[in-house]
Kinemage of the C-alpha trace (Angstrom):
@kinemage 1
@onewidth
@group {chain A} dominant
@subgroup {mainchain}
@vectorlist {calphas} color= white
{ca unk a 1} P -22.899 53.992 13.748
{ca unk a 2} L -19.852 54.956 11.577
{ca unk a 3} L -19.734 56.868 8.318
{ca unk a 4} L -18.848 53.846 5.768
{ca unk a 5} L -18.975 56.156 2.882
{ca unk a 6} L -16.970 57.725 0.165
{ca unk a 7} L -12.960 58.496 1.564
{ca unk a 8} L -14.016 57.127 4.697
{ca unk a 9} L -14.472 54.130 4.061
{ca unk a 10} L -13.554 50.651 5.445
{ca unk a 11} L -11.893 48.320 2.822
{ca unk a 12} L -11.318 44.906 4.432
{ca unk a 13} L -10.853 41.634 2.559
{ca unk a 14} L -8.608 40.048 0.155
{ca unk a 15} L -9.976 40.821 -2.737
{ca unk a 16} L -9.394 44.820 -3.475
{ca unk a 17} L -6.106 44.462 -5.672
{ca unk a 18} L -6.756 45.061 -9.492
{ca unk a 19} L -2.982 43.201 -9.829
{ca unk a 20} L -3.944 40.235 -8.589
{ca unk a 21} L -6.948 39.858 -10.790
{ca unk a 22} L -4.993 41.264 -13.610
{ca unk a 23} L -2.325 38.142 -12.907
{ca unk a 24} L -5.344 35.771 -12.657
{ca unk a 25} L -6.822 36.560 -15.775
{ca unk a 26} L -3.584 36.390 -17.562
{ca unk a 27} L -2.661 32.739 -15.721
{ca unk a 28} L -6.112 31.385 -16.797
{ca unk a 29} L -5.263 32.855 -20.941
{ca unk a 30} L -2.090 31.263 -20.848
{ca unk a 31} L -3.414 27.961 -19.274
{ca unk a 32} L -6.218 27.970 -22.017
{ca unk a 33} L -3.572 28.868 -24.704
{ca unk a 34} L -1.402 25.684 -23.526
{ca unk a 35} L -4.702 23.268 -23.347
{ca unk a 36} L -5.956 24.163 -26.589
{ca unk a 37} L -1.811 23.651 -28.359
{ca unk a 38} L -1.748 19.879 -26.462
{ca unk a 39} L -5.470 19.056 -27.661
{ca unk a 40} L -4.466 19.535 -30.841
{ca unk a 41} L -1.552 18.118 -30.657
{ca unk a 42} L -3.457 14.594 -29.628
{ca unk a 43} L -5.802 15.296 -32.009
{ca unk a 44} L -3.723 15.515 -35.051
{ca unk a 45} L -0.884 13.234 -33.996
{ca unk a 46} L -1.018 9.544 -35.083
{ca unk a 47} L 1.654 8.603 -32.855
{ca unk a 48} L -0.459 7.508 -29.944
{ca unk a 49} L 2.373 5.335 -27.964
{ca unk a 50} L 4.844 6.582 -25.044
{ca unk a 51} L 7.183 7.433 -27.205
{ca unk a 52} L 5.332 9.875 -29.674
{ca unk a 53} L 4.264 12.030 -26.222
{ca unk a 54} L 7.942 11.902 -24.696
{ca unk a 55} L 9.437 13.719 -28.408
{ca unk a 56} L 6.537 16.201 -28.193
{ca unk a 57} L 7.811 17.015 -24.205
{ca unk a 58} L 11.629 16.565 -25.496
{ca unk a 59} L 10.782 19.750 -27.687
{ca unk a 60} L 12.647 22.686 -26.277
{ca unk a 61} L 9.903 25.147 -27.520
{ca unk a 62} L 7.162 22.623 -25.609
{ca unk a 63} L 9.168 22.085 -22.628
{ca unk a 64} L 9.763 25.950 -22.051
{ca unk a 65} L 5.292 26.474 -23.039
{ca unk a 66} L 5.079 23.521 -20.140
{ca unk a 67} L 6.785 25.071 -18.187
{ca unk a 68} L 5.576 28.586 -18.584
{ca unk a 69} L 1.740 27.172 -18.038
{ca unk a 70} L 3.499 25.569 -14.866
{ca unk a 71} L 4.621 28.361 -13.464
{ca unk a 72} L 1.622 30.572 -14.233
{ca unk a 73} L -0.636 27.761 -12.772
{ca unk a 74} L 0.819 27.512 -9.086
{ca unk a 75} L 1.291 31.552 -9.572
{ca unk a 76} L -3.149 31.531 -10.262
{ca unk a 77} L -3.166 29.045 -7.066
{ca unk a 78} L -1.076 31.252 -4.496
{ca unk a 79} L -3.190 34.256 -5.610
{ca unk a 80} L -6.586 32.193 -5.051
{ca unk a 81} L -5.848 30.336 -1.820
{ca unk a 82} L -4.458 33.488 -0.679
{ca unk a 83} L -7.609 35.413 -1.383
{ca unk a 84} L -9.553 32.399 0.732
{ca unk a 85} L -7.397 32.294 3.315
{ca unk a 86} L -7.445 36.699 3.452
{ca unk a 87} L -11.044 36.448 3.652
{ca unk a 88} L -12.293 33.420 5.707
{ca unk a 89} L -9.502 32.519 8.168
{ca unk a 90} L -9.445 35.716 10.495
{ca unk a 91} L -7.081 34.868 12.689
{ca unk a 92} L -3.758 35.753 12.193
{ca unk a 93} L -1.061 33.135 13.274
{ca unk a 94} L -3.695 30.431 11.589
{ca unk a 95} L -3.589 32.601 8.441
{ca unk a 96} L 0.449 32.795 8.188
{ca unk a 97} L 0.806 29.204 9.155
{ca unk a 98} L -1.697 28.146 6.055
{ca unk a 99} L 0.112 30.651 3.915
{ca unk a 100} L 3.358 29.055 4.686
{ca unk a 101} L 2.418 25.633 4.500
{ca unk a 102} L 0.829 26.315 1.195
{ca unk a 103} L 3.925 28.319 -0.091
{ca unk a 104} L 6.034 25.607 0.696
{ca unk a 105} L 3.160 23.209 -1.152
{ca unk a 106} L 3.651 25.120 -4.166
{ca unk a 107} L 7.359 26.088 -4.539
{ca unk a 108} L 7.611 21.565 -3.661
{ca unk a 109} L 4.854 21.075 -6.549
{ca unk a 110} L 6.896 23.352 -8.870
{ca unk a 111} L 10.413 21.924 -8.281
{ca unk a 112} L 8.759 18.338 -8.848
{ca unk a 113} L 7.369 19.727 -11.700
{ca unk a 114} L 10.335 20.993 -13.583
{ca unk a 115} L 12.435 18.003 -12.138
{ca unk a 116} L 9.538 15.408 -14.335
{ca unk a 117} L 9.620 17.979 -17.076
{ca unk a 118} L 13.453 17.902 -17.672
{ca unk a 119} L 13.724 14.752 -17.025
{ca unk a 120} L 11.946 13.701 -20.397
């Protein structure tokens, strides 16, 4: 049986990184941040219609928070479904091929994203 103790030992899995769950934490305040600035922007708005949402997203200041929370939410994604994928999917050419598939998911989702978001 092997000494799994103190300098010796064995670290496996996805989730010994104190960046990554730094990053997390600071995706998830900024996502919060944004949720709580468009709730009460419905909430005390009266213009209900199309056109009052499309001049809060022609804002540069909201566009640039949009896309900020954007960014920072497919950033909180990659580090989660890599985490998953580190620690339940042992095999290693099934692991890259999900990590590249879900790369290219992501960096598609974001270019949509800021193509709808400047498009307003």
């Amino acid at each position: 049986m092997k000494n799994n103790i103190g300098s010796k030992r064995l670290v496996v899995g996805a989730g010994y990184g104190l960046g990554e769950f730094l990053a997390q934490r600071a995706t998830a305040v900024v996502m919060v941040v944004y949720t709580v600035v468009l709730l009460v922007s419905f909430l005390t708005g009266s213009n209900f219609t199309y056109e009052g949402w499309a001049g809060l997203f022609a804002q540069t200041w909201f566009k640039l928070f949009t896309l900020a929370t954007l960014i920072g939410l497919f950033y909180h994604a990659w580090i989660g479904v890599v985490s998953i994928y580190q620690d339940y999917i042992k095999n290693i050419a099934v692991r890259f091929i999900l990590h590249t598939a879900s790369a290219m998911w992501l960096v598609a989702c974001a270019v949509w994203s800021v193509q709808i978001l400047w498009s307003v």
